[in-house]
C-alpha positions as CSV (number, residue, x, y, z in Angstrom):
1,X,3.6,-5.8,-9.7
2,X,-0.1,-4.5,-9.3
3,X,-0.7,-1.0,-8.2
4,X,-1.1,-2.4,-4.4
5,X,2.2,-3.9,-4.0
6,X,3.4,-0.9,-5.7
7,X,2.0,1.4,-3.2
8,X,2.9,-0.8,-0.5
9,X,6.7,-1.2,-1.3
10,X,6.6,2.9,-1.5
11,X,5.5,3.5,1.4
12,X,7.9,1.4,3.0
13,X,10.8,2.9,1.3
14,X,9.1,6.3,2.2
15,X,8.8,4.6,5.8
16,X,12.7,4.1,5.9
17,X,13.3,7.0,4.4
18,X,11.4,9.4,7.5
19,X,12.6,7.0,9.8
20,X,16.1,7.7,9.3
21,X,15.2,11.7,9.1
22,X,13.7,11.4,12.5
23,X,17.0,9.3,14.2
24,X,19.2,12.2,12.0
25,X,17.1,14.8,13.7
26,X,17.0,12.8,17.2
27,X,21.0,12.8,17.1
28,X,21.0,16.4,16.6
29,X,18.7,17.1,19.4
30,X,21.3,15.7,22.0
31,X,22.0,17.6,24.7
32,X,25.8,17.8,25.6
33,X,26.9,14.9,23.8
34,X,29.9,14.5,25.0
35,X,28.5,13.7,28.7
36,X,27.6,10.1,28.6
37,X,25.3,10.2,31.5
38,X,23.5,13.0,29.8
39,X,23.6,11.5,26.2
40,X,22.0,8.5,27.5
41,X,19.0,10.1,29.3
42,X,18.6,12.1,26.2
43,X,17.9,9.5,24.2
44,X,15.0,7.9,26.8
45,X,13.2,11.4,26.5
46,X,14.1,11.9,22.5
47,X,10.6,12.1,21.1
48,X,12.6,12.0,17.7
49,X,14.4,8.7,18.7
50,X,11.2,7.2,19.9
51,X,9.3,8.5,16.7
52,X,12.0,7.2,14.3
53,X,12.3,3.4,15.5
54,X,8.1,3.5,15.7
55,X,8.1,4.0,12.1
56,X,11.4,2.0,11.2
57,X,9.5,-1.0,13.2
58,X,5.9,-0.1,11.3
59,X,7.7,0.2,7.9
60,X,9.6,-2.9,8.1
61,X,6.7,-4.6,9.3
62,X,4.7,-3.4,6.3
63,X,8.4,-4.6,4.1
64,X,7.9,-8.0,5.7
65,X,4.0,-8.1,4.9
66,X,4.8,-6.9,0.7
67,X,7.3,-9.8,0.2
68,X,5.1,-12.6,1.0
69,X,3.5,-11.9,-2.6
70,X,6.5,-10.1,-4.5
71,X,9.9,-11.8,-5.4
72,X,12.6,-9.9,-3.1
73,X,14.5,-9.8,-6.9
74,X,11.5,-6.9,-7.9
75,X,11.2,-5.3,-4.8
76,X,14.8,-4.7,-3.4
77,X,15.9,-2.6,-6.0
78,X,12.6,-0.4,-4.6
79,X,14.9,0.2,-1.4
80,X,17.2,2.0,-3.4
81,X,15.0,4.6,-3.3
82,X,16.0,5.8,-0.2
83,X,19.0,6.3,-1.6
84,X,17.7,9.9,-3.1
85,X,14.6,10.1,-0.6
86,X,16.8,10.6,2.5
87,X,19.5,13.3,0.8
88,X,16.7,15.1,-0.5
89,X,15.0,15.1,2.7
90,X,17.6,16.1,4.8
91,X,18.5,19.2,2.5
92,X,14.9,20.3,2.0
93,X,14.6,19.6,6.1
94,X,17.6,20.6,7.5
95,X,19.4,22.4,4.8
96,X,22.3,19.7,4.1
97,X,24.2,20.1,1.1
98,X,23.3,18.1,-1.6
99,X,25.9,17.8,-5.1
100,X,25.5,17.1,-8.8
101,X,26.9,13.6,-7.6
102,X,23.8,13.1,-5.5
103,X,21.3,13.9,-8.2
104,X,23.9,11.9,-10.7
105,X,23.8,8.7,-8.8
106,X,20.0,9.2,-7.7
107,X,19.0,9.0,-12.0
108,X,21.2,6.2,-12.3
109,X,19.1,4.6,-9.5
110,X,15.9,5.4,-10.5
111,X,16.9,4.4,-13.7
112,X,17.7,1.1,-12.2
113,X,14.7,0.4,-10.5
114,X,12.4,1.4,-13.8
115,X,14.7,-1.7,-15.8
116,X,13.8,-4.4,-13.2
117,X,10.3,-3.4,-12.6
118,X,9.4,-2.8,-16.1
């Protein structure tokens, strides 16, 4: 994979990975959740909501766009990225706990990703 594609398939992991920060984040800005009437007019106004599935819809545009020219066996594995992008993001953002398994399985995945991409 040239250093293009490479870029490319990164920044539509990272893409994902802030995408699903932002609808994390939208969720916890909910107002009363428990009142449906509410809940749903909170997510029309959710600049969160509306920011996340922007940039889920621009990222897996850009996804769709990087495998017309790489086999989807070399860049999947890339998606496992998000795997460790999004834990790590949510404890550096909002402070969520993050365990020895996390940063365990997150080697074994980068790990994983070096082996088929090499």
């Amino acid at each position: 994979m040239d250093f293009t594609r490479l870029v490319q398939v990164l920044l539509s992991v990272c893409g994902i990975s802030l995408g699903q920060m932002l609808l994390k984040m939208a969720a916890l800005n909910l107002k009363n959740p428990d009142a449906i009437g509410i809940w749903l007019a909170g997510y029309c106004i959710n600049i969160y909501l509306i920011a996340g599935v922007l940039l889920l819809g621009v990222s897996t545009l850009l996804w769709i766009w990087v495998l017309r020219t790489i086999s989807l066996s070399v860049a999947y594995p890339f998606m496992a990225l998000a795997f460790i992008v999004v834990p790590l993001l949510g404890h550096f953002l909002l402070h969520e706990p993050i365990g020895w398994r996390n940063l365990a399985g997150g080697l074994l995945i980068v790990i994983g990703v070096v082996v088929v991409s090499a």
